[in-house]
Backbone as CSV, one residue per row, in Angstrom:
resi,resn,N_x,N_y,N_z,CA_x,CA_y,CA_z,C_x,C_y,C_z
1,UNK,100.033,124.324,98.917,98.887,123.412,99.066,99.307,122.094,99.682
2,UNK,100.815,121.348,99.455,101.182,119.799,99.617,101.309,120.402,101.263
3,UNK,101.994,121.590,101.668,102.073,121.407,103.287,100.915,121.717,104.139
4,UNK,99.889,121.855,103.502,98.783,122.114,104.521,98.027,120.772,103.819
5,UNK,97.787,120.075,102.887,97.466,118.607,103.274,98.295,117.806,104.008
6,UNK,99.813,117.901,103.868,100.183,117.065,104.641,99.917,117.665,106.306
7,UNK,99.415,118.436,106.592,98.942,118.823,108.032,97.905,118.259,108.760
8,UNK,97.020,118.487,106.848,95.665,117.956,107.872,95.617,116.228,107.919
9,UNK,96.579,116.014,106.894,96.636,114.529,106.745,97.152,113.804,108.464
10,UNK,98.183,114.396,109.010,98.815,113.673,109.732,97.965,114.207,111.207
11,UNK,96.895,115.236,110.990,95.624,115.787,112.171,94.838,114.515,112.061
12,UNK,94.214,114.351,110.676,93.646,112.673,110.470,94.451,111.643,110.905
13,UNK,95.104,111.431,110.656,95.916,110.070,111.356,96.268,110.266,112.685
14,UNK,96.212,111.254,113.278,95.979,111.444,114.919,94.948,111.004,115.311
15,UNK,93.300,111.547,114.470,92.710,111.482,114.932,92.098,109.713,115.092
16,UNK,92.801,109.506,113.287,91.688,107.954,113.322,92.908,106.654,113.735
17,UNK,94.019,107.211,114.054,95.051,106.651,114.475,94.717,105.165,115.196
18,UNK,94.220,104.452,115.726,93.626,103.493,116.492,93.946,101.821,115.747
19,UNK,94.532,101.105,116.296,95.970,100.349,115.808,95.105,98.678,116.042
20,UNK,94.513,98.810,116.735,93.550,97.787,117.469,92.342,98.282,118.141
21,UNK,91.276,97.327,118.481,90.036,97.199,118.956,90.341,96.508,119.982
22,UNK,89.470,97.054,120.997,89.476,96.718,122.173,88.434,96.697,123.488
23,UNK,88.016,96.159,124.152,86.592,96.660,124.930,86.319,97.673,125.409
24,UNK,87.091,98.500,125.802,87.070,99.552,126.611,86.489,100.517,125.043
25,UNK,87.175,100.677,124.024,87.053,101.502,122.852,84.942,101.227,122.637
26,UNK,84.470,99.892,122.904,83.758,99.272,122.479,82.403,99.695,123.249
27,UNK,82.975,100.073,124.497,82.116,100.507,125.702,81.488,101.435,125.352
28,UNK,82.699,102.596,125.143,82.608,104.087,125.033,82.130,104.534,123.720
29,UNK,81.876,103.666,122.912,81.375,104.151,121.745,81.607,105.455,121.091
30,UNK,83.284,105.473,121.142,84.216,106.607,120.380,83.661,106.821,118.947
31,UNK,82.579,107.773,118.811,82.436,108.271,117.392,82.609,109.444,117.301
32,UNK,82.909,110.307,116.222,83.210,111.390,115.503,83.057,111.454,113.940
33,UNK,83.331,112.908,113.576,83.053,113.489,112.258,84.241,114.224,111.745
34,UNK,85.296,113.990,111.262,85.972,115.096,110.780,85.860,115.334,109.024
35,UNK,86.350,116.521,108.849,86.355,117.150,107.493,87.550,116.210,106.815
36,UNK,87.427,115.824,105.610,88.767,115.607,104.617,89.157,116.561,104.022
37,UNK,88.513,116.851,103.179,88.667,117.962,102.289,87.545,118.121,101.709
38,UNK,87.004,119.795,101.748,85.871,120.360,100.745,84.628,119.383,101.772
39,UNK,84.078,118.836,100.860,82.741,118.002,101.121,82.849,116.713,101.274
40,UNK,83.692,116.125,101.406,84.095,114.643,102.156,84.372,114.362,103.654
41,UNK,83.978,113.982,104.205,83.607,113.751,105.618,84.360,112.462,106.120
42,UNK,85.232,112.154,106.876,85.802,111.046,107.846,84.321,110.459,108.965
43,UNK,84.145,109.602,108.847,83.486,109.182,109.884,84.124,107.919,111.013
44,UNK,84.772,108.090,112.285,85.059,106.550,112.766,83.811,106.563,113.999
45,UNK,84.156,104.969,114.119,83.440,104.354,115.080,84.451,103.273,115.580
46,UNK,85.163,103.508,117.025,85.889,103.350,117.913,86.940,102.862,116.590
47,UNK,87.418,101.606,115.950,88.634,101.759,115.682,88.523,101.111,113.950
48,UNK,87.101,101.713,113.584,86.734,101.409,112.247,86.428,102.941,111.591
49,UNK,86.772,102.994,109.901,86.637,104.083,109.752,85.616,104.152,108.121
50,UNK,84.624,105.191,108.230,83.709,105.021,106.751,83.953,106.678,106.245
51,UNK,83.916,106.816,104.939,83.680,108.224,104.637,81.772,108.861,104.276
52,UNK,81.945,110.077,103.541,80.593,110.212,103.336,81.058,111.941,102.587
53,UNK,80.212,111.725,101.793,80.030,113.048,100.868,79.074,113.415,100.877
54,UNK,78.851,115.143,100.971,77.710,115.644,101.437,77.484,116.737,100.140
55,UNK,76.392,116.161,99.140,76.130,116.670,98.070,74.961,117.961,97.703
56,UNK,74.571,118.794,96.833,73.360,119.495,96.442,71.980,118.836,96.654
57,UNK,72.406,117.530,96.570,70.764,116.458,96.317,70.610,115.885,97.942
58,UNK,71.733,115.524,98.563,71.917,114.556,99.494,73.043,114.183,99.860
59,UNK,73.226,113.150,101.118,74.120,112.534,100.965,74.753,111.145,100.343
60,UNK,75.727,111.356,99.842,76.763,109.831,99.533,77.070,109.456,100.737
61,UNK,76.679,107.850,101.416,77.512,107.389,102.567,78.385,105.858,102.092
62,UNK,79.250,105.851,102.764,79.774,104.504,102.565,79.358,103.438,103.996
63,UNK,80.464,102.512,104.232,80.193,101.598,104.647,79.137,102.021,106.308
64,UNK,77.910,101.778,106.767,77.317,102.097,107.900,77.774,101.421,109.623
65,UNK,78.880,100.175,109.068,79.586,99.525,110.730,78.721,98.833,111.339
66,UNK,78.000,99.258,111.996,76.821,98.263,112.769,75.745,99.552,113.211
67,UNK,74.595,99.122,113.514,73.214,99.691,113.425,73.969,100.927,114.440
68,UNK,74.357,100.742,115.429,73.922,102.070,116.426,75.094,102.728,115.479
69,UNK,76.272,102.774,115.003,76.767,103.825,114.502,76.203,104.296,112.858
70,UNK,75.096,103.649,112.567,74.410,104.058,111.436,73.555,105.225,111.792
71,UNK,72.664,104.718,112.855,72.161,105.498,113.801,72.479,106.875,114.106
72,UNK,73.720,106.289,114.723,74.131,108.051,114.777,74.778,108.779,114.128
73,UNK,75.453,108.680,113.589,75.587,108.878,111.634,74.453,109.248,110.715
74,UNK,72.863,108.654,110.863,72.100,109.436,109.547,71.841,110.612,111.030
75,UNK,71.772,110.820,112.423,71.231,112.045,112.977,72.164,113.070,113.104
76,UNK,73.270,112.395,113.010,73.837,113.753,113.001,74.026,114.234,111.327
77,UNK,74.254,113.578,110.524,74.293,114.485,109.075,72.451,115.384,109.359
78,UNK,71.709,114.909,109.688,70.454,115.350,109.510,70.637,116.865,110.346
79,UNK,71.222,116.578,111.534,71.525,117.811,111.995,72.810,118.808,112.005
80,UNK,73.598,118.255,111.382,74.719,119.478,110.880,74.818,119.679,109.348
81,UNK,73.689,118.796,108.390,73.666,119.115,107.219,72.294,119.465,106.371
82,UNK,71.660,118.732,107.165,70.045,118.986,107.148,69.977,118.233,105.550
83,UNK,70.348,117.369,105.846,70.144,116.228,104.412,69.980,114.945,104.758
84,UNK,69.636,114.364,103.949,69.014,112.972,104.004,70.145,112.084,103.023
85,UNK,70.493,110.381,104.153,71.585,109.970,102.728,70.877,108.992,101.997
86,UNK,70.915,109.481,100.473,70.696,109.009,99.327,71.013,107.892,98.875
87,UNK,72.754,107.652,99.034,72.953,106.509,98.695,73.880,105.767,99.730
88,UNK,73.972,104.504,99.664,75.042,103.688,100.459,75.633,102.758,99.934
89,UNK,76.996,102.740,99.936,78.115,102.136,99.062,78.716,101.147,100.105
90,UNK,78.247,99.724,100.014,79.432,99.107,100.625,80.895,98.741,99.951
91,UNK,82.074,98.771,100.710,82.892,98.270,100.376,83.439,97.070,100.083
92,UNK,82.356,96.071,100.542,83.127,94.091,100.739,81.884,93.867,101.424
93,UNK,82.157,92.495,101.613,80.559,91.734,102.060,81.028,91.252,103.657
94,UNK,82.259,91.917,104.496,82.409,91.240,105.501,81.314,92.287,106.765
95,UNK,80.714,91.901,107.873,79.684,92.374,108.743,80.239,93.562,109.291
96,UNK,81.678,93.480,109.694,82.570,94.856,110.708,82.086,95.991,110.135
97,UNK,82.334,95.537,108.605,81.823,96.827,108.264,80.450,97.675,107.602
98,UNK,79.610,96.532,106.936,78.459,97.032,106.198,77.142,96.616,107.397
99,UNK,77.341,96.267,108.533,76.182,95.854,109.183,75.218,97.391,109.295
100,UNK,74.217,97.127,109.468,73.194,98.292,109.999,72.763,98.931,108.853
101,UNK,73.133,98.363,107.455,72.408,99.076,106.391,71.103,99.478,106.440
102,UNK,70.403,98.493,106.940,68.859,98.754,107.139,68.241,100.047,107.637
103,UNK,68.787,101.140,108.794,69.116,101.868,109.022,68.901,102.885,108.046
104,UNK,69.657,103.091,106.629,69.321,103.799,105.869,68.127,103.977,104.412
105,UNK,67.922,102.227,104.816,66.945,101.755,103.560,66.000,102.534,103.261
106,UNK,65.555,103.505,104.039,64.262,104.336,103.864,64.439,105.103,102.574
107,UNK,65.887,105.583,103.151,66.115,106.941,101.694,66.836,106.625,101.227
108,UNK,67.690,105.479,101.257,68.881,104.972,100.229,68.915,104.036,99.224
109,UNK,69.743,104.368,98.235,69.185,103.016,97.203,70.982,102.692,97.639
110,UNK,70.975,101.592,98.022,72.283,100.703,98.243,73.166,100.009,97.431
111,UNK,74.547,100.084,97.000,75.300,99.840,95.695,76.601,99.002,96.745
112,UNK,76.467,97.923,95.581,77.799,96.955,96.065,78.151,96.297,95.273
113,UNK,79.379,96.095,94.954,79.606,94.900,93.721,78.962,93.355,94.025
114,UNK,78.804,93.102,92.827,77.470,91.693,92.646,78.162,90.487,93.162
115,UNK,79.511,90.338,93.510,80.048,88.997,94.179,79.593,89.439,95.811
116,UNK,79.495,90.714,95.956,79.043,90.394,97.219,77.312,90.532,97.473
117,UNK,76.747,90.731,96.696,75.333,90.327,97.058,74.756,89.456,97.270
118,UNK,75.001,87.887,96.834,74.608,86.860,97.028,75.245,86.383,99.042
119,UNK,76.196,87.128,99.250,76.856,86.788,100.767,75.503,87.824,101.504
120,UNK,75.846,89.096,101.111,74.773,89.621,102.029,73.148,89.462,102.174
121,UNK,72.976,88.721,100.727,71.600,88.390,100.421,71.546,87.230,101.412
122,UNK,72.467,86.294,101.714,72.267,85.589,103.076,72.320,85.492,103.995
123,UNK,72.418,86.976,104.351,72.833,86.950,106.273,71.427,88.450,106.393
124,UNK,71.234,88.540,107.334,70.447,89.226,108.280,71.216,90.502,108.575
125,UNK,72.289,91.021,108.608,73.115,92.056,109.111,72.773,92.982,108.660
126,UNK,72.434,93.164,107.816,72.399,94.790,106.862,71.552,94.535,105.612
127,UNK,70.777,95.501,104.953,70.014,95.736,103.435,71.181,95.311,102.487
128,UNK,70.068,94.358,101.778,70.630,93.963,100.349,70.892,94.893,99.709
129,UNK,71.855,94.876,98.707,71.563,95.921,97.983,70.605,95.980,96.330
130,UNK,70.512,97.235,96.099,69.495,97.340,95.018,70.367,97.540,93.444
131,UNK,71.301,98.095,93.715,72.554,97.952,92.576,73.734,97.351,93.214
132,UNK,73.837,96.813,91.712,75.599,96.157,91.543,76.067,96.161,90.318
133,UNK,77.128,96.037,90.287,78.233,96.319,89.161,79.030,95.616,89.101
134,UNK,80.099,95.487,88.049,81.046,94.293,87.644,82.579,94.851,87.789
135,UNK,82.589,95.148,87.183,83.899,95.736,86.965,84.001,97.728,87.319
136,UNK,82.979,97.962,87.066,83.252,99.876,87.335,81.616,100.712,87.151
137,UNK,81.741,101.605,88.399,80.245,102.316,88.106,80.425,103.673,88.949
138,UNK,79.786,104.712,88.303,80.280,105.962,89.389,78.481,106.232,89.614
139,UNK,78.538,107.011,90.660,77.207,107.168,91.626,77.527,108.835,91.540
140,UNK,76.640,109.012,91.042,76.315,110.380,90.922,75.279,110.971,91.599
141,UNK,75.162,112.029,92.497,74.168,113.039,93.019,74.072,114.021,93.386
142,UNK,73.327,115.061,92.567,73.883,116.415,92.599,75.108,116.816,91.848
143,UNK,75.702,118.010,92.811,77.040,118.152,92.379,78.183,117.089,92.740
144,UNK,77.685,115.795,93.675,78.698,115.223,94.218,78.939,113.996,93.047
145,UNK,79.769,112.848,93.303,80.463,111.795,92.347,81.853,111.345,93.037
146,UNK,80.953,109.833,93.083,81.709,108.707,93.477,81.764,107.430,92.592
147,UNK,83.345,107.288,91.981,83.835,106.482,91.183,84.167,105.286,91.941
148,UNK,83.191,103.757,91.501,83.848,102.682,91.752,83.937,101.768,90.833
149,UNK,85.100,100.533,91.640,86.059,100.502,90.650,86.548,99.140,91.169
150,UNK,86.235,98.236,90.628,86.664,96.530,91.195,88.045,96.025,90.062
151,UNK,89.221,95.944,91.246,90.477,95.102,90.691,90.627,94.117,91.146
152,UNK,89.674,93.118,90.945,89.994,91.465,91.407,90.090,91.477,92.712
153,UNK,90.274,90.277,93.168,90.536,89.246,94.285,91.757,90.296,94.744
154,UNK,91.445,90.626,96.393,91.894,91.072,97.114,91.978,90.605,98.850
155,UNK,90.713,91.421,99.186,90.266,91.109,100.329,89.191,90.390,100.214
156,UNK,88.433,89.249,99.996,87.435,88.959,99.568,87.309,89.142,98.120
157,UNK,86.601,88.021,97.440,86.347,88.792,95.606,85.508,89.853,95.709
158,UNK,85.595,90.619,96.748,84.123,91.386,96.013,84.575,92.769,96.540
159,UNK,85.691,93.186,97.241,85.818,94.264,98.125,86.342,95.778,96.366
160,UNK,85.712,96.741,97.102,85.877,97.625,95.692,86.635,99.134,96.065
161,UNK,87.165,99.773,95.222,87.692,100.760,95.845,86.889,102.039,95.183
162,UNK,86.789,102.963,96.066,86.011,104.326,95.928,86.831,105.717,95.739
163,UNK,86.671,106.243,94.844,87.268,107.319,94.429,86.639,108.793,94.470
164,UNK,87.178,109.600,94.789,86.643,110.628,95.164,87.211,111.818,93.859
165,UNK,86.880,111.943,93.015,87.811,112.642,91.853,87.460,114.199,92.285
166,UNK,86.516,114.635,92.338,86.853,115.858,93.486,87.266,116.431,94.127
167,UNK,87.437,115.739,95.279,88.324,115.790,96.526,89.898,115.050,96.593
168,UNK,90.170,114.370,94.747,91.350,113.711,95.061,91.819,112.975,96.210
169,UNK,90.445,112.039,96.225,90.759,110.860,97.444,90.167,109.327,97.142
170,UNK,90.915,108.656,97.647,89.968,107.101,97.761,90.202,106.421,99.198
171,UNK,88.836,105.788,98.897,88.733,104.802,100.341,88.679,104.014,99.839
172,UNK,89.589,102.822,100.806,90.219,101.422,100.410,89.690,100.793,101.540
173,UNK,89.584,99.884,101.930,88.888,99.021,103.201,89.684,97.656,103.348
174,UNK,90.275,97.564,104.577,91.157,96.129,104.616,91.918,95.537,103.853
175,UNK,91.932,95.869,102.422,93.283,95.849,101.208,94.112,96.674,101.300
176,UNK,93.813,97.481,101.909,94.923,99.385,102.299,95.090,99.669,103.507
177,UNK,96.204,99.922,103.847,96.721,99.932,105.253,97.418,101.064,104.985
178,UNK,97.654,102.231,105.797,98.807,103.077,106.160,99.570,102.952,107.036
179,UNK,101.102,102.719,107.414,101.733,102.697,108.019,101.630,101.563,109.627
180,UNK,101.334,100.441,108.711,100.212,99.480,109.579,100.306,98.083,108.723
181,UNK,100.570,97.012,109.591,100.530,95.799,108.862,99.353,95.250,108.216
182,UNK,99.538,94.132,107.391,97.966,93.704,107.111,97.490,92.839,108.264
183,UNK,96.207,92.838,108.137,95.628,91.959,109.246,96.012,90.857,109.824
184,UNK,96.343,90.180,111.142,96.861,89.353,111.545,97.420,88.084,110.346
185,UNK,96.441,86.910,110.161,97.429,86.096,109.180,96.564,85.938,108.177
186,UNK,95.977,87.279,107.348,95.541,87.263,106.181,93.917,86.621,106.107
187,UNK,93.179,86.797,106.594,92.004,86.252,106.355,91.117,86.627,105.350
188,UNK,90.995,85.770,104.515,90.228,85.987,103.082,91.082,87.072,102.195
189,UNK,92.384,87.018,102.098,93.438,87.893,101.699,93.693,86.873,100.282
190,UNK,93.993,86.849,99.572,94.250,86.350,98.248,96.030,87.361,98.078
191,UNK,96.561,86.494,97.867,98.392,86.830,97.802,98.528,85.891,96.724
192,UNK,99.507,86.563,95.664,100.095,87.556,95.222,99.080,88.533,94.637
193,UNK,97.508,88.202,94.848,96.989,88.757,93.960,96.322,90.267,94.097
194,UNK,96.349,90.476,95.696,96.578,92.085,96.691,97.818,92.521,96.235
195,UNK,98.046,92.243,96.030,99.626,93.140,95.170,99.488,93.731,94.046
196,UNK,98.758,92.887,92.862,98.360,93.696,91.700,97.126,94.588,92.124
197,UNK,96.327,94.460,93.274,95.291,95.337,93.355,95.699,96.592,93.635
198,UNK,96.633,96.496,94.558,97.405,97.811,94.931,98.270,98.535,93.648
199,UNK,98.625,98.009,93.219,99.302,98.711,91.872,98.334,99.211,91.273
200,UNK,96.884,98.767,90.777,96.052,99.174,90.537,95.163,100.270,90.440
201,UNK,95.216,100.381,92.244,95.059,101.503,92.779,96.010,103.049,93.064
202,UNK,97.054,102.590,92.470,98.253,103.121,92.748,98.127,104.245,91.346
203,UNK,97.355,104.021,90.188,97.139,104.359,88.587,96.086,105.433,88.922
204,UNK,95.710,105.254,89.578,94.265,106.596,90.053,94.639,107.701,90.355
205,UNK,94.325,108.931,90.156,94.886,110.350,90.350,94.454,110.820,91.500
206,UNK,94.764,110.390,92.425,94.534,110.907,94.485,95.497,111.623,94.675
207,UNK,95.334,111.836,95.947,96.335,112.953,96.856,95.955,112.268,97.982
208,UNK,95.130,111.947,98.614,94.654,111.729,100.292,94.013,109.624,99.699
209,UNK,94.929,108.891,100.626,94.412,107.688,100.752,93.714,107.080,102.136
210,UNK,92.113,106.974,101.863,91.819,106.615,103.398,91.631,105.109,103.319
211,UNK,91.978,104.449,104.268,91.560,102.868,104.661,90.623,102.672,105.777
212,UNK,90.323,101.152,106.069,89.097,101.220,107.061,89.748,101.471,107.995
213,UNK,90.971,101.192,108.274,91.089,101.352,109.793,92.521,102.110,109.868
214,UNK,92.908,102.816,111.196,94.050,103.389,111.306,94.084,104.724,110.760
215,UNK,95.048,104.747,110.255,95.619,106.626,109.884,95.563,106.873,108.544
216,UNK,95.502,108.328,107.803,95.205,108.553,106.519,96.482,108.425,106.140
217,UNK,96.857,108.569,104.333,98.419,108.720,104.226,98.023,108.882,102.545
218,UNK,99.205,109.076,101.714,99.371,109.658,100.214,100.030,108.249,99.620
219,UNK,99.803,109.193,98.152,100.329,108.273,97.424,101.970,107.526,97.999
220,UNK,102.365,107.961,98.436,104.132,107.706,98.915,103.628,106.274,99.776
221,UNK,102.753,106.590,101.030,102.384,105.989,102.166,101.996,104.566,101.554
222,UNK,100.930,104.478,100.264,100.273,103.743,99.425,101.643,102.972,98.700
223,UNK,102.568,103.372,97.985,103.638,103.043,97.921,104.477,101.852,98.466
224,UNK,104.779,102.189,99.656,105.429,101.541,100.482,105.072,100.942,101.309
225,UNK,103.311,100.732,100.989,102.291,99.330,101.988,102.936,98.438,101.024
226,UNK,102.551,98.422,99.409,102.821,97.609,98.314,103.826,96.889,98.445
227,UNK,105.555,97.961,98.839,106.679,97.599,98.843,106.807,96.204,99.757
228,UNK,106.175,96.513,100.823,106.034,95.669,101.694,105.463,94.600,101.457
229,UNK,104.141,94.569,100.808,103.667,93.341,100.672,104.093,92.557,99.631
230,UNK,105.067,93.396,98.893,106.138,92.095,97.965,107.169,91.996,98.512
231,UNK,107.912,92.349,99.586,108.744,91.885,99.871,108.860,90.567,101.032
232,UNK,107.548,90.923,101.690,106.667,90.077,102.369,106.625,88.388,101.604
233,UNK,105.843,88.717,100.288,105.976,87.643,99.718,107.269,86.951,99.242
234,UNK,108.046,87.690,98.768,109.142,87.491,98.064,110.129,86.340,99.067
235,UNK,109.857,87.098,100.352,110.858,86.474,101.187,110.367,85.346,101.590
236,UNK,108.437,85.167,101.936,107.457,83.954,102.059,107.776,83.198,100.777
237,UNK,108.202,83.144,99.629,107.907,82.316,98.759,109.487,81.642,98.820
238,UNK,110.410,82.264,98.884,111.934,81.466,98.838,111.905,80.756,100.271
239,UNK,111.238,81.176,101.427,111.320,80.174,102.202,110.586,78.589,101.846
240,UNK,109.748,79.121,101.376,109.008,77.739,101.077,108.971,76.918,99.993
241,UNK,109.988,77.637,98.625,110.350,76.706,97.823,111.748,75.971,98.297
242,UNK,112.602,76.566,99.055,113.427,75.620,99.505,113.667,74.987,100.480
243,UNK,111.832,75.035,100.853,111.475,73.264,101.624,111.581,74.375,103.546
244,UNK,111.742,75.299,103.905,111.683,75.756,105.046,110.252,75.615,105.422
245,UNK,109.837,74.873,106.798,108.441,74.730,107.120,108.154,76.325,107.579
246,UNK,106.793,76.587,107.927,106.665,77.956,108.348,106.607,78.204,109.958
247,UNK,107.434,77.415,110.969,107.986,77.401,111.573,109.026,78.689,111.553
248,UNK,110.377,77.845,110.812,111.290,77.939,110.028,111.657,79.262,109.742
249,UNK,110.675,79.301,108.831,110.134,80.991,107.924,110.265,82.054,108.775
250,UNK,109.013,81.587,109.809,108.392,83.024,110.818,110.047,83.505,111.732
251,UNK,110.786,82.217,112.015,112.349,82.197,112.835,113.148,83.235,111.898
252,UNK,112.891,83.293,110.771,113.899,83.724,109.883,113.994,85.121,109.006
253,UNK,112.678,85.273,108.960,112.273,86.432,108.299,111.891,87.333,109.038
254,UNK,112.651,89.068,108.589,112.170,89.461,109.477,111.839,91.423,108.854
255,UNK,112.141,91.341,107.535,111.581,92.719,107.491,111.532,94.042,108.448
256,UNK,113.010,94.462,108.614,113.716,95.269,109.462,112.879,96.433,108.925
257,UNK,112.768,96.931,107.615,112.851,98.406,107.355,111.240,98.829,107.200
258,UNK,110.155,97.676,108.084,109.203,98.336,108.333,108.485,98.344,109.541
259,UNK,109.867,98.033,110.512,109.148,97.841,111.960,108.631,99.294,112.354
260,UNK,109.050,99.893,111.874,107.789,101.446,112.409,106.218,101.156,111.829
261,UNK,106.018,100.036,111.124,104.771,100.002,111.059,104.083,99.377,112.479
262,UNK,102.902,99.635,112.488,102.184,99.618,113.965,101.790,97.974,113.586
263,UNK,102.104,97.133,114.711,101.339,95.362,114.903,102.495,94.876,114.049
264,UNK,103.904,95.630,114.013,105.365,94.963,113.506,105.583,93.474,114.134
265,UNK,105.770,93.502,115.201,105.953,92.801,116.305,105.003,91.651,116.374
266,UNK,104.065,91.491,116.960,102.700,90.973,116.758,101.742,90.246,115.626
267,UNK,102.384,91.197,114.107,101.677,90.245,113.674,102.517,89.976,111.901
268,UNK,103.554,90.329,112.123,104.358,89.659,110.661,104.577,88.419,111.458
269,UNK,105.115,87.194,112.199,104.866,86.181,111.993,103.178,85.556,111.762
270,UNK,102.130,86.380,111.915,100.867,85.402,111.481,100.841,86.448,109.671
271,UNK,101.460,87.140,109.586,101.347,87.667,108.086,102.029,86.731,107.283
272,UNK,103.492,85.825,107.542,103.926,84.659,107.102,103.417,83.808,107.245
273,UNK,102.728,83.727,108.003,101.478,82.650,108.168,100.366,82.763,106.911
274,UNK,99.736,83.827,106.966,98.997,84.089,105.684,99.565,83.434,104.523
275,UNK,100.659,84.205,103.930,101.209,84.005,102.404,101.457,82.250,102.619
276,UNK,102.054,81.358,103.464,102.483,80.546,103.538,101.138,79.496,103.037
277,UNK,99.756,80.093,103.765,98.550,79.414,103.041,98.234,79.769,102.189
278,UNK,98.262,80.827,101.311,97.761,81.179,100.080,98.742,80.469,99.062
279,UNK,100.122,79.925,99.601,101.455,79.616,98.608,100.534,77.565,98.290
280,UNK,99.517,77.320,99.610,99.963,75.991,99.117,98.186,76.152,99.129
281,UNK,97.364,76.758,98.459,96.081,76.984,97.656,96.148,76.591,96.993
C-alpha cells in the first residue's frame, strides 16, 4: 500500500508542482481535477491548490480561489459528479484563496473559524460565512467527514487545518509547505509560534499532506518543513541576540541541508527577514 501512495503522491507533486505564480500561468488559466485518494479530489488553479470531497448527500468544497475558478469548479463537479456543493470550508481570511465564495452561496452553508469572519465580513471578495467555530468542529455529510481543527496563531490567527480521517489526509494552506520554503519574508507568519502549529499537526493520524501551494508529501515531508523552521529560527534568534543586524544575519546564515527546497536561493534571506521582525514584535 506505502509504494503505490508514494506513487501517486509524487504523480501529485508533478502535477501541482508549481513553485511560483506568474502571468503567463495567469493567462492560461491552468485548471484541473485530480483524484487523492477514494473520494477526495485535488483541485489547482494555475499555482494555487483547494481540495473537495465528493459525498452520498453532496459535495464538501474547500477554499473556492477567485470567482472564475469557483465557476468552474461547481460545473464541472455538476458534470462529472452530478452533485451539488453543500458545504464550503475556508481555510484563513486571506483573498488568494477564499475569493468567489459567492459563487457557491446558493447551495452552500459556508464554515470558517470566527477570527476570520469579522475580516471577511469586511471585504466584498467572497460570502460571509454562516458557521464558525473556536477551537474544533467536524462537517459532516452523508457518508463524507471533515475534521477542523484551529492551533493558534500561525498564518494569520484564524487559518485552520482540515482533516480528512477517511482518506488519511489534511489540507494545510500557507502554514505547510512541502519541500518548499515559506513564503518570501513571512507575511502575517507569527514565529516561533508556526512551529508549535506544525507539531500540532504533526499528532493527527494522516498519510497524504496537502498544502495550498506546490507538491503533496507525508508525514516525513511534514517533518522536515518543521525541522527547518526551527532551525531557521534557532539560527535567526542567536544572530540577533548577539547584536548581528539582519544585514549581518542574511550574510551569514545559510541552511545548507535544505537547499533542495524550491525558492532556497531567493527567498531564505527575506525568510531571515521574517523571523528577524517577529524577534523584535
Amino acid at each position: 500500500m506505502m509504494s503505490s501512495l508514494k506513487t501517486s503522491l509524487l504523480w501529485l507533486a508533478l502535477v501541482a508542482g508549481l513553485t511560483t505564480f506568474n502571468s503567463s500561468e495567469a493567462i492560461a488559466q491552468q485548471r484541473e481535477i485530480k483524484q487523492v485518494k477514494g473520494n477526495l479530489y485535488l483541485f489547482r488553479n494555475n499555482a494555487h491548490l483547494s481540495v473537495f470531497l465528493v459525498t452520498s448527500d453532496g459535495v464538501i468544497a474547500t477554499d473556492p480561489i477567485n470567482e472564475g475558478a469557483a465557476k468552474w469548479l461547481e460545473e464541472e463537479i455538476r458534470k462529472r459528479f452530478q452533485k451539488e456543493i453543500k458545504y464550503v470550508i475556508y481555510s484563513h481570511s486571506d483573498n488568494d484563496h477564499i475569493a468567489g465564495g459567492q459563487v457557491f452561496a446558493d447551495t452552500a452553508t459556508v464554515v470558517a473559524h470566527e477570527n476570520a469572519a469579522p475580516i471577511i465580513n469586511d471585504g466584498t471578495y467572497t460570502a460571509p460565512p454562516n458557521v464558525t467555530f473556536s477551537e474544533s468542529s467536524i462537517v459532516q455529510l452523508g457518508d463524507g467527514q471533515v475534521k477542523l481543527h484551529f492551533f493558534g496563531v500561525s498564518h494569520t490567527d484564524n487559518l485552520i487545518v482540515m482533516e480528512f480521517p477517511q482518506q488519511k489526509a489534511i489540507f494545510v494552506v500557507d502554514s505547510l509547505n512541502i519541500n518548499r520554503m515559506p513564503y518570501r519574508n513571512l507575511p502575517s507568519f507569527y514565529m516561533p509560534e508556526l512551529i508549535d502549529f506544525i507539531k500540532q499537526v504533526e499528532k493527527l493520524d494522516y498519510e497524504i499532506a496537502i498544502p495550498g501551494h506546490g507538491g503533496l508529501g507525508t508525514p516525513k515531508d511534514v517533518a522536515r518543513y518543521r525541522n527547518y523552521l526551527e532551525d531557521l529560527y534557532i539560527k535567526v534568534e542567536e544572530a540577533h541576540k548577539a547584536g548581528k543586524s539582519l544585514e549581518q544575519a542574511q550574510a551569514s546564515i545559510q541552511l545548507e541541508q535544505y537547499k533542495d527546497f524550491d525558492n532556497y536561493e531567493a527567498w531564505l534571506p527575506l525568510n531571515i527577514e521574517g523571523v528577524y521582525r517577529n524577534l523584535n514584535r
